[in-house]
C-alpha positions in Angstrom: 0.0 0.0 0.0 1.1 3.5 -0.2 3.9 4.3 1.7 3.2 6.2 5.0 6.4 8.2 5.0 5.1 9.8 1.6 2.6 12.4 1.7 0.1 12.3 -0.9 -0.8 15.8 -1.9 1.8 18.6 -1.8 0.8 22.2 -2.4 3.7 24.7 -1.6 2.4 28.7 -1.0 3.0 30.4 -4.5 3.9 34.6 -4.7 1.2 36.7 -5.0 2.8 38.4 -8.3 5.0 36.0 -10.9 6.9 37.5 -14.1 9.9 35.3 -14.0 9.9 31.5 -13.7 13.2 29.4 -13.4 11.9 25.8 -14.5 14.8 22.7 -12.7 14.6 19.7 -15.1 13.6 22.0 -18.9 15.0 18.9 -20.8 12.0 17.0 -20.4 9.3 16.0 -22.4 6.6 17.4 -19.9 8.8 20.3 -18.4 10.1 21.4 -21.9 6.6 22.0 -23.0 5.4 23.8 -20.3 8.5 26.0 -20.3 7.2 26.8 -23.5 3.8 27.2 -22.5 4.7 29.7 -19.9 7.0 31.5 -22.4 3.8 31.7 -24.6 1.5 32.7 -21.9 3.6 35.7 -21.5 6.2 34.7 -18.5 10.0 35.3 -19.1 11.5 31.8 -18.3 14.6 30.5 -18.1 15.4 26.6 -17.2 18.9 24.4 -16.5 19.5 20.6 -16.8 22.1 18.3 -17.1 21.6 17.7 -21.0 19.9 19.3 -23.7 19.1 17.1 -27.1 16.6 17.7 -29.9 13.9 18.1 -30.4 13.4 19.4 -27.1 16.5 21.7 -27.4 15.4 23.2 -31.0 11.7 24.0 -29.7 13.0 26.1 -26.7 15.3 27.7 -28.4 12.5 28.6 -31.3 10.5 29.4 -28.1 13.1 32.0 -26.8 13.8 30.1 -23.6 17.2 30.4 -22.1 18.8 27.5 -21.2 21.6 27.0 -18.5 23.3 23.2 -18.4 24.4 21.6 -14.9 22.9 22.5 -11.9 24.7 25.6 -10.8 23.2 27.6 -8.0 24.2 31.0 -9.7 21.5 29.7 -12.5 19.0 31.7 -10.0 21.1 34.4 -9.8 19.0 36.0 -12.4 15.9 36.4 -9.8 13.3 34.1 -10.9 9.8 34.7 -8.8 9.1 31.3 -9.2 10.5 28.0 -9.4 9.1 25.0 -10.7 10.8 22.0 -9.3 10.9 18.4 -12.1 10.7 15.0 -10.6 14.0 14.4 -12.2 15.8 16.2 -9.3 16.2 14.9 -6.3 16.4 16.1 -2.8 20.1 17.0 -2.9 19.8 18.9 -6.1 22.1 22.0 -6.1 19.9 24.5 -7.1 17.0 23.4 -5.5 18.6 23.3 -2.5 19.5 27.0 -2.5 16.0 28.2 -4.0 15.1 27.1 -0.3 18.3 28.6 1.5 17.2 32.3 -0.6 13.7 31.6 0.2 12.6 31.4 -3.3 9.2 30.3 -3.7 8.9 27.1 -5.4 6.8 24.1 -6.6 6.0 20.9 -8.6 5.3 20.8 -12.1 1.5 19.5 -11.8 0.8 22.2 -9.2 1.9 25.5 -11.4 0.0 23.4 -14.4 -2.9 23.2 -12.0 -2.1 27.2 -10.9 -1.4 28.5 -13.9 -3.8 27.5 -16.1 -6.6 24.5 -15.1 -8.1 26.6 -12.1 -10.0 28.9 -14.8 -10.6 25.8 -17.7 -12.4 23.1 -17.5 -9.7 20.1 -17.0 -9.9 16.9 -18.6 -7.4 14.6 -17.3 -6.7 11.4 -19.3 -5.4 8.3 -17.2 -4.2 4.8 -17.4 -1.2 3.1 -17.7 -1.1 2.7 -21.6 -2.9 5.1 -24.6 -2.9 8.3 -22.2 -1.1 10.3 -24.8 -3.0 9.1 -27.9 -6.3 9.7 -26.1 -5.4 13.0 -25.0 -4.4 14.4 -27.6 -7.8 12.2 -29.4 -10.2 14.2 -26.9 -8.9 17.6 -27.6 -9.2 16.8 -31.5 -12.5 15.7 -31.3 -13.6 18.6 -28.9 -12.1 20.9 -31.9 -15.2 20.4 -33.6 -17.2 22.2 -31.8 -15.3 24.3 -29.5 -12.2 27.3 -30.2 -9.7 27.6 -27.3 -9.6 23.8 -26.5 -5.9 23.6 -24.2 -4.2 20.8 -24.3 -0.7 19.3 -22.8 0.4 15.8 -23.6 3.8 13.9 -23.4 3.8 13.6 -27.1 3.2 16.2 -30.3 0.2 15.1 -32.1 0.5 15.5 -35.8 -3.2 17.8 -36.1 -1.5 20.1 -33.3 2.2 20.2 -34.5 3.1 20.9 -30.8 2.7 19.0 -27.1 0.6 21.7 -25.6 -2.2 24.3 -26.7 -2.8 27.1 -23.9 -6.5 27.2 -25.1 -8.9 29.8 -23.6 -10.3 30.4 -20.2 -13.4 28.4 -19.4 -12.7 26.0 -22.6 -12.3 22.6 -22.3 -8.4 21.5 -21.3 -7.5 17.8 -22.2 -4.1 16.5 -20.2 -2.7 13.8 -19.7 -2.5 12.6 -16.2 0.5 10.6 -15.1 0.4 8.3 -12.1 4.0 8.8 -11.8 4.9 10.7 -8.2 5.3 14.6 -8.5 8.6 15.8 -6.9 10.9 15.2 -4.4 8.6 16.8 -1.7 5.7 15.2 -3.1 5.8 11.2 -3.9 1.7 11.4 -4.8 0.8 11.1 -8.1 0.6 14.4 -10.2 -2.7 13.7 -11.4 -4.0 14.4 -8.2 -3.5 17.9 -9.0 -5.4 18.5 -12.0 -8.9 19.8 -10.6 -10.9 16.9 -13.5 -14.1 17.9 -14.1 -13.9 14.8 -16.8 -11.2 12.1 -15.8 -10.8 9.0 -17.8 -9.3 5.7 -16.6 -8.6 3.7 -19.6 -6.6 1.3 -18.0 -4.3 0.0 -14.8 -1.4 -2.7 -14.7 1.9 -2.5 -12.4 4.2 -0.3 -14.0 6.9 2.3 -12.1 8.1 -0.6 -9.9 11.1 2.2 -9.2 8.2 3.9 -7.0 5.5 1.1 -6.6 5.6 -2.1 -5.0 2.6 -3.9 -6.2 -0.5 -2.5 -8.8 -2.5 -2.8 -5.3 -0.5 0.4 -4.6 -1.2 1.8 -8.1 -5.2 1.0 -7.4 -5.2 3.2 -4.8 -3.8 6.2 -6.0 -6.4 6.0 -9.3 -9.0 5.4 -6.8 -8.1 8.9 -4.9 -8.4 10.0 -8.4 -11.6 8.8 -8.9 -12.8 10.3 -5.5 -12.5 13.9 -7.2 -14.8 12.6 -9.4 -17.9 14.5 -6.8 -21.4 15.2 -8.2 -21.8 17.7 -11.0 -18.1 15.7 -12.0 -17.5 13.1 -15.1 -15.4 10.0 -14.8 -15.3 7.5 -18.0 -14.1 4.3 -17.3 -12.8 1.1 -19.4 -15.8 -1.0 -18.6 -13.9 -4.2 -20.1 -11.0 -3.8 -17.2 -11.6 -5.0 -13.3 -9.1 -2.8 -11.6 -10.3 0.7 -13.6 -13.8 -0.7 -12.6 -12.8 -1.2 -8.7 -11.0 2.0 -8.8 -14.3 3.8 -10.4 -16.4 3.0 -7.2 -14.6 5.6 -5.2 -16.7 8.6 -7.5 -19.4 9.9 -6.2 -20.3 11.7 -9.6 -21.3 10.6 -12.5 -19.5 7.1 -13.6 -19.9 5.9 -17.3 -18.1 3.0 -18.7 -16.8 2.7 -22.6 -15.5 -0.6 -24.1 -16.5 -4.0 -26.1 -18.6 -5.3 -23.6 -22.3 -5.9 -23.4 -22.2 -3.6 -20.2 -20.4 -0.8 -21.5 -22.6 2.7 -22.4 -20.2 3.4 -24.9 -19.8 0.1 -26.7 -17.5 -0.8 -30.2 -18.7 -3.7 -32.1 -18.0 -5.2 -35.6 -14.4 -4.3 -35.2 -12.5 -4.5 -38.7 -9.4 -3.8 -38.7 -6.7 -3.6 -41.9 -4.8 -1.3 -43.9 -6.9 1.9 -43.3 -7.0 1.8 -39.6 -10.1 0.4 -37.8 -13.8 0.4 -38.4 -16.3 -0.4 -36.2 -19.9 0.0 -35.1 -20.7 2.7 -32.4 -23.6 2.2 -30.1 -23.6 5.3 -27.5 -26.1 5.8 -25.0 -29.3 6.7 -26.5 -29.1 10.8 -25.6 -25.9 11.2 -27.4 -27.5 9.5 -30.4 -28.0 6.4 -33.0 -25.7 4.0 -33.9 -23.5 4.8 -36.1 -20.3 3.4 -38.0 -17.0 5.0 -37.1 -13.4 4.6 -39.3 -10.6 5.2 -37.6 -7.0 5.5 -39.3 -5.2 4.3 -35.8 -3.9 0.6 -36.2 -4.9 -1.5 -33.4 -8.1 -2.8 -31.2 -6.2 -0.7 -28.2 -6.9 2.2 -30.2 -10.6 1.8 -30.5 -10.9 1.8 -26.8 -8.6 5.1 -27.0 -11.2 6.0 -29.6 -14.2 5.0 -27.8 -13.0 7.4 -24.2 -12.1 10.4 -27.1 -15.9 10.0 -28.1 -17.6 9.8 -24.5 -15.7 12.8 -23.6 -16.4 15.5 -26.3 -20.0 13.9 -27.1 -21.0 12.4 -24.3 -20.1 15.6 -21.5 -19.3 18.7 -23.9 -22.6 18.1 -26.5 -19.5 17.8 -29.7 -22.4 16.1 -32.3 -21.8 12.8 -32.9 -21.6 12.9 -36.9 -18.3 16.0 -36.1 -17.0 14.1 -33.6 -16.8 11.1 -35.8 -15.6 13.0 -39.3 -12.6 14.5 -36.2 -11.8 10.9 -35.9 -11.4 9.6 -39.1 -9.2 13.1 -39.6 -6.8 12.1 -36.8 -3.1 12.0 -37.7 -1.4 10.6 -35.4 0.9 11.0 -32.1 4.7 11.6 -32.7 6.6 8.3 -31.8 3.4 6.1 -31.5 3.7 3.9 -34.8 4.8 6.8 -36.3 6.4 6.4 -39.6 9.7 7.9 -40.0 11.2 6.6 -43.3 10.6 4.3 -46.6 13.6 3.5 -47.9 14.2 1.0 -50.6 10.6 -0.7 -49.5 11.8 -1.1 -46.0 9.4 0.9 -43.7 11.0 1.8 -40.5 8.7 3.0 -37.6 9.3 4.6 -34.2 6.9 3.6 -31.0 6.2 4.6 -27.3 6.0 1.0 -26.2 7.6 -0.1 -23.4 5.1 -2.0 -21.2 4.5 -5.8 -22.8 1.1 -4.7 -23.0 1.4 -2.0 -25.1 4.6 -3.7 -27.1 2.0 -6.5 -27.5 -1.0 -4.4 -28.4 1.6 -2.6 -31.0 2.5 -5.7 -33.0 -0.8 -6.9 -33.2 -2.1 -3.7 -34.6 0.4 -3.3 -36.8 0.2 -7.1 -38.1 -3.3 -6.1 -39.0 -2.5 -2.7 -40.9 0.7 -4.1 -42.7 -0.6 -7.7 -43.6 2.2 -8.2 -46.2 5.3 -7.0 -44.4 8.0 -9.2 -42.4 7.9 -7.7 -39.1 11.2 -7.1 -36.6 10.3 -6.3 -32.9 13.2 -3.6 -32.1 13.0 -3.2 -28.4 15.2 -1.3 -25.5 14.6 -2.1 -22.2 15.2 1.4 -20.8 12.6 2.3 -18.6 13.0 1.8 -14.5 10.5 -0.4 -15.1 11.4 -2.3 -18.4 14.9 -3.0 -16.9 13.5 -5.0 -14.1 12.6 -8.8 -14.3 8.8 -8.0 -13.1 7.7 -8.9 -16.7 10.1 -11.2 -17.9 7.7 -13.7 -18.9 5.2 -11.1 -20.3 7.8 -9.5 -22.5 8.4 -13.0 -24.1 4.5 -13.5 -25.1 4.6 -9.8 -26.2 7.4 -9.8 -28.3 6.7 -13.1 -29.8 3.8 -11.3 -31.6 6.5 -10.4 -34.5 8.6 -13.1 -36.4 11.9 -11.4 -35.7 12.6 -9.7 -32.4 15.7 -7.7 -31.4 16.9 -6.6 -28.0 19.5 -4.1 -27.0 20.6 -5.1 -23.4 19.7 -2.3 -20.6 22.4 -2.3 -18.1 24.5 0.8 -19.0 22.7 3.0 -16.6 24.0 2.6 -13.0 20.9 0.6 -11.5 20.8 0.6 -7.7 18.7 -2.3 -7.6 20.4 -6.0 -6.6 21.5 -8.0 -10.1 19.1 -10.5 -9.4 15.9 -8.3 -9.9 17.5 -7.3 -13.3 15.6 -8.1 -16.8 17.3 -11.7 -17.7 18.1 -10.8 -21.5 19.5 -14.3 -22.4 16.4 -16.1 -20.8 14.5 -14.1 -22.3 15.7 -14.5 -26.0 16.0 -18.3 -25.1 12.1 -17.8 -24.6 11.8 -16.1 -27.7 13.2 -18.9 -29.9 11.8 -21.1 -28.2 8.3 -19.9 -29.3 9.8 -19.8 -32.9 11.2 -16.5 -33.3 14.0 -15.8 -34.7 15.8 -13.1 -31.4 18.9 -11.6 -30.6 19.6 -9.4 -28.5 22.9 -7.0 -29.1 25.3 -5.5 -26.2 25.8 -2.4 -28.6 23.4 -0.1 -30.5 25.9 -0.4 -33.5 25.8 -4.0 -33.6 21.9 -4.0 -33.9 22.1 -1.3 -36.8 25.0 -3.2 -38.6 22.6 -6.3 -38.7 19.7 -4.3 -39.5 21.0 -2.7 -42.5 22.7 -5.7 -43.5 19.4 -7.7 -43.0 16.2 -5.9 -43.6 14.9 -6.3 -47.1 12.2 -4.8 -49.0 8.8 -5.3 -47.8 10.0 -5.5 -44.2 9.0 -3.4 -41.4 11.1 -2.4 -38.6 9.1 -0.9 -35.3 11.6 0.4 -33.0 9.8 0.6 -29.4 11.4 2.4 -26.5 11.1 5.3 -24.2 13.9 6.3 -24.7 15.7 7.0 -27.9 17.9 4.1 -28.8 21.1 6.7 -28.7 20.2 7.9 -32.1 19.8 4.3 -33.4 16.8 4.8 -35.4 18.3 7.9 -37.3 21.7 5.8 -37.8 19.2 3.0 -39.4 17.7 5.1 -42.0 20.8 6.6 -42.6 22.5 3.3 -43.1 20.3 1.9 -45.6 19.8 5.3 -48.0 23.5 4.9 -48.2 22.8 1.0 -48.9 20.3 2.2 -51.8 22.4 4.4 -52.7 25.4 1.9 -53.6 23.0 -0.4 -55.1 22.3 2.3 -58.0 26.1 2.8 -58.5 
């Protein structure tokens, strides 16, 4: 259960007047966008970390946001009002440390999100352990349709936004995605307890984050504090075809309504076809949001429906978007950056990039992109780089998961300084043993180079290579396409 040394909720006092903000941690996804949203919104920011890469680097440059590397207490010296404190930095951090010696106000991340900007929109927080970014940035899509000054902020760049965060207009609708991961040093509770839902969705929960969770009874009860915001005059949508979102649920005391492919579920997908085109499938909603109607998505994959299926209860079901706009939205989606994104065809070989790190969603990719690509050979291309993902909590999972392609290719994880025992560590050679012993063909390579020397050596046309990490497989992907244009390129000597 949670742990009692950790308090749940943290919220620090903020100034009474804020023009500069100093933001600890700016190379991240989340805190790299929000420096940019407050940059937008009219703040002068500055931020520090211990790296800076693209694309995060190029967008806060374009954004104007000054950037100091290391953690340097004289990165304050410029007199920030504010500062916003990332979960990457720890208790000891340098400049954190002296914020409090100078009496510098400061806070989390979720709480100057929740601050800033939620306290005068109406939030929409998108939960679960997989298809929170898709389905976030899904809703605010959909909720286009009907409404201007939608906000949104999502830990990935959605191809109809061409950016992670919208600021959106005051007393709009405000889609974000809600991580279950804890908030900051001084606050180990998740940081979607902070986002004031008026609509939360709960899409799905599994054990993930075992660097801060011991068991998924712990993760059950931080979504069910979640779903105890939920209070009358409050929305909370809920996977209907999941038992532990559908435990969590009963802690609402507003209004619960459940989406899915079961007989039970309001918001129910049936007929599912799925193929080159995406999905299509028969919608039945509850009869005050309309008739049943067929729905085309272009996302590959039955885990997208679902995603698909939330998106739709949200804008249709709470914020009146009509049905036949929210459904021509859908079939106009384009896509999250990094989730089965395509990011080169060269020479026939299609080489795509994907979030997945959790053997469900690695799972849930193959299969979905089995059913789009019929025709291609596919390679699994997996790094085992979360905190997570490098522990041996889903070693059998992973081999059922990846089995789902013909080929599958590991790089091994243990470059990073883990500080749990060896014995708790992901068992690489078991689990290619597993692997080929299911009849796939699996490797798994000590170096990145090694992989993209087989890789361009190997892949041939009509082959699809999905490379699924959190991370970035040190440039691995970029090195991939670069090797085989210059393979394509000898061939026409």
């Amino acid at each position: 259960m949670t742990k009692p040394h950790q308090p749940l909720f943290v919220r620090l006092p903020a100034p009474a007047h804020i023009r500069k903000i100093h933001v600890l941690g700016v190379a991240g996804s989340a805190m790299g966008a929000f420096a940019c949203m407050l940059q937008e919104a009219g703040y002068e920011v500055r931020g520090s970390d211990l790296g800076m890469y693209p694309p995060m680097s190029d967008m806060l440059a374009a954004r104007g946001v000054g950037v100091s590397l290391g953690w340097d207490p004289a990165h304050l010296d410029w007199g920030p009002d504010w500062v916003i404190v990332g979960n990457v930095c720890r208790q000891d951090n340098p400049v954190a440390a002296v914020a409090r010696a100078r009496g510098v106000p400061y806070a989390s991340f979720p709480q100057a999100v929740s601050d800033l900007f939620l306290a005068r929109r109406s939030p929409v927080v998108v939960t679960g352990t997989h298809g929170k970014t898709t389905t976030t940035n899904l809703t605010a899509h959909l909720l286009r349709a009907r409404f201007e000054g939608v906000g949104l902020l999502a830990g990935g760049v959605g191809a109809n936004f061409g950016s992670p965060y919208v600021i959106g207009a005051e007393g709009a609708p405000f889609v974000i995605e809600g991580d279950e991961y804890d908030t900051a040093f001084f606050d180990k509770g998740p940081k979607f307890l902070h986002y004031r839902p008026e609509v939360a969705v709960v899409n799905n929960i599994e054990f993930d984050h075992a660097d801060i969770y011991d068991s998924v009874e712990e993760i059950e009860e931080n979504f069910a504090r979640l779903c105890a915001l939920i209070t009358p005059g409050r929305l909370l949508l809920v996977n209907g075809d999941d038992p532990r979102a559908l435990g969590v649920a009963r802690a609402a005391t507003g209004e619960v309504v459940t989406y899915g492919f079961g007989e039970g579920c309001a918001w129910r997908a049936t007929e599912v076809s799925l193929g080159p085109a995406g999905a299509e499938f028969l919608l039945t909603p509850p009869a005050s949001a309309g008739a049943p109607a067929w729905a085309r998505s272009p996302l590959p994959g039955r885990y997208n429906v679902g995603n698909a299926l939330a998106a739709l209860a949200a804008a249709v079901g709470r914020y009146g978007v009509p049905l036949p706009d929210a459904l021509a939205a859908l079939a106009s989606f384009r896509g999250v950056q990094k989730r089965q994104e395509v990011v080169a065809d060269v020479g026939g070989v299609l080489v795509m990039e994907d979030y997945a790190n959790h053997p469900t969603a690695a799972a849930e990719t193959l299969r979905g992109l089995r059913a789009q690509h019929p025709g291609r050979r596919l390679w699994a291309i997996y790094e085992p780089k979360s905190n997570t993902a490098r522990r041996r909590v889903h070693q059998e999972e992973y081999a059922a998961a990846l089995a789902e392609a013909p080929l599958a290719r590991l790089t091994r994880p243990f470059k990073k300084e883990d500080r749990f025992p060896a014995a708790e560590r992901l068992d690489l050679d078991a689990l290619v043993g597993a692997l080929r012993a299911r009849g796939v063909d699996a490797a798994a390579w000590l170096e990145i180079d090694e992989l993209v020397d087989e890789l361009a050596r190997e892949a041939r046309a009509g082959d699809l290579l999905v490379f699924m990490s959190s991370s970035h497989f040190e440039g691995g992907v970029t090195r991939t396409v670069e090797r085989l244009r210059a393979r394509e390129e000898a061939a026409r000597v």
